[in-house]
C-alpha positions as CSV (number, residue, x, y, z in Angstrom):
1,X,0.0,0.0,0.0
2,X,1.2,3.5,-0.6
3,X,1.5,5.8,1.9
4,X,-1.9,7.9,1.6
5,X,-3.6,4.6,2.0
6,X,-2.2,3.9,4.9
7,X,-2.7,6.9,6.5
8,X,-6.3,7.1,5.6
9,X,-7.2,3.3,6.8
10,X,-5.3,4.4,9.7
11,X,-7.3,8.1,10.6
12,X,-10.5,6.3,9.3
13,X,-9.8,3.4,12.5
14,X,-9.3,5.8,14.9
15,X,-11.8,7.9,14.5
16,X,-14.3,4.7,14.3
17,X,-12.8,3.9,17.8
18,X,-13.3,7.9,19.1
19,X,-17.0,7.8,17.5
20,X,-18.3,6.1,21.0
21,X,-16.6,8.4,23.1
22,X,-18.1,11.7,24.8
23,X,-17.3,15.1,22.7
24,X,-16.2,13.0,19.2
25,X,-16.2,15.5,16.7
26,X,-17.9,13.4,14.0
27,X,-16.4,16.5,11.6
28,X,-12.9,15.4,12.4
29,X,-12.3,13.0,9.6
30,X,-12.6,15.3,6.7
31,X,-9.9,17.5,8.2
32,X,-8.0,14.4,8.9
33,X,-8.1,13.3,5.3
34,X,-6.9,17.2,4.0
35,X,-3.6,17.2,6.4
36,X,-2.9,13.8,5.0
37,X,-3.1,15.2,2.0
38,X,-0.7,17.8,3.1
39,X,1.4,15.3,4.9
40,X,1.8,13.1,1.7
41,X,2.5,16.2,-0.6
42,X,5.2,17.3,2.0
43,X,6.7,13.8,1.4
44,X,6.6,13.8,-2.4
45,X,8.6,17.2,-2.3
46,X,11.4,15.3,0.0
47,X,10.0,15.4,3.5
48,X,11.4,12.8,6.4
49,X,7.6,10.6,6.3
50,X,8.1,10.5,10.3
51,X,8.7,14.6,10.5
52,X,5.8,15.4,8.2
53,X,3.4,13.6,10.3
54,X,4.5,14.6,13.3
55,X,4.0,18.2,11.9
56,X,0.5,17.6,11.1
57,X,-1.0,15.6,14.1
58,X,-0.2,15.3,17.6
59,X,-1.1,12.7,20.6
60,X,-2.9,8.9,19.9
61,X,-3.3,10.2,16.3
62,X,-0.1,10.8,15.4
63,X,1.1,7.5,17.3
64,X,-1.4,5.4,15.0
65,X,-0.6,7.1,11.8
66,X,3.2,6.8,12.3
67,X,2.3,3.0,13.3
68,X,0.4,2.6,10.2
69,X,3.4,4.7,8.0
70,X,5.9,2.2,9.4
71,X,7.2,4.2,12.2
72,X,8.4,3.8,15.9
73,X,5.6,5.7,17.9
74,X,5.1,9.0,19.0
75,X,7.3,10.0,21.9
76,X,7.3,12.8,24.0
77,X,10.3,14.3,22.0
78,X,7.7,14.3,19.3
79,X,4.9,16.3,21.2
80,X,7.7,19.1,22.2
81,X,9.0,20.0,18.6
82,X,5.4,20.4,17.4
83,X,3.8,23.8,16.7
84,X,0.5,25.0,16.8
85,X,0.0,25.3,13.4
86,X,0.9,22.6,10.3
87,X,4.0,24.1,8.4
88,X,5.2,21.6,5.7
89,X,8.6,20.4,6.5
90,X,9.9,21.2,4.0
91,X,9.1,25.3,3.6
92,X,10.9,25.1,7.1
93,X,13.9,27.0,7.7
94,X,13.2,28.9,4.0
95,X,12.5,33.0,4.5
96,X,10.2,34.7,2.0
């Protein structure tokens, strides 16, 4: 499977799983699917697969997506060098 495959059976399981919980944004999926997109695009331009998901998604998210990428999980090192915002690895560093 390619890598946007992955990613999507991936967000589409654990949103299935957060669906019975209290406060599930049944919305979330849709925005999960457009930052893969971004994620993957990120990666076709020459991004590390592990940094560009970590720059899009965060927490048990993150963990199963770099699972399902072929990754080691998501660590705490991981939840400190995210932002607050999704910036493509690779436009980082780069000035306008």
């Amino acid at each position: 499977m390619n890598l946007k495959t992955c990613l999507v059976s991936a967000a589409t399981q654990y949103d299935n799983r957060e669906a019975s919980k209290l406060g599930h944004n049944r919305w979330a999926l849709p925005q999960y699917f457009q930052m893969i997109d971004d994620v993957c695009a990120d990666v076709a331009r020459g991004a590390n697969v592990r940094d560009a998901i970590v720059s899009g998604f965060s927490g048990r998210l993150a963990n199963a997506l770099l699972k399902a990428a072929g990754q080691s999980g998501y660590t705490v090192e991981d939840a400190r060098s995210g932002g607050m915002f999704y910036q493509p690895v690779t436009a980082k560093g780069r000035t306008a």
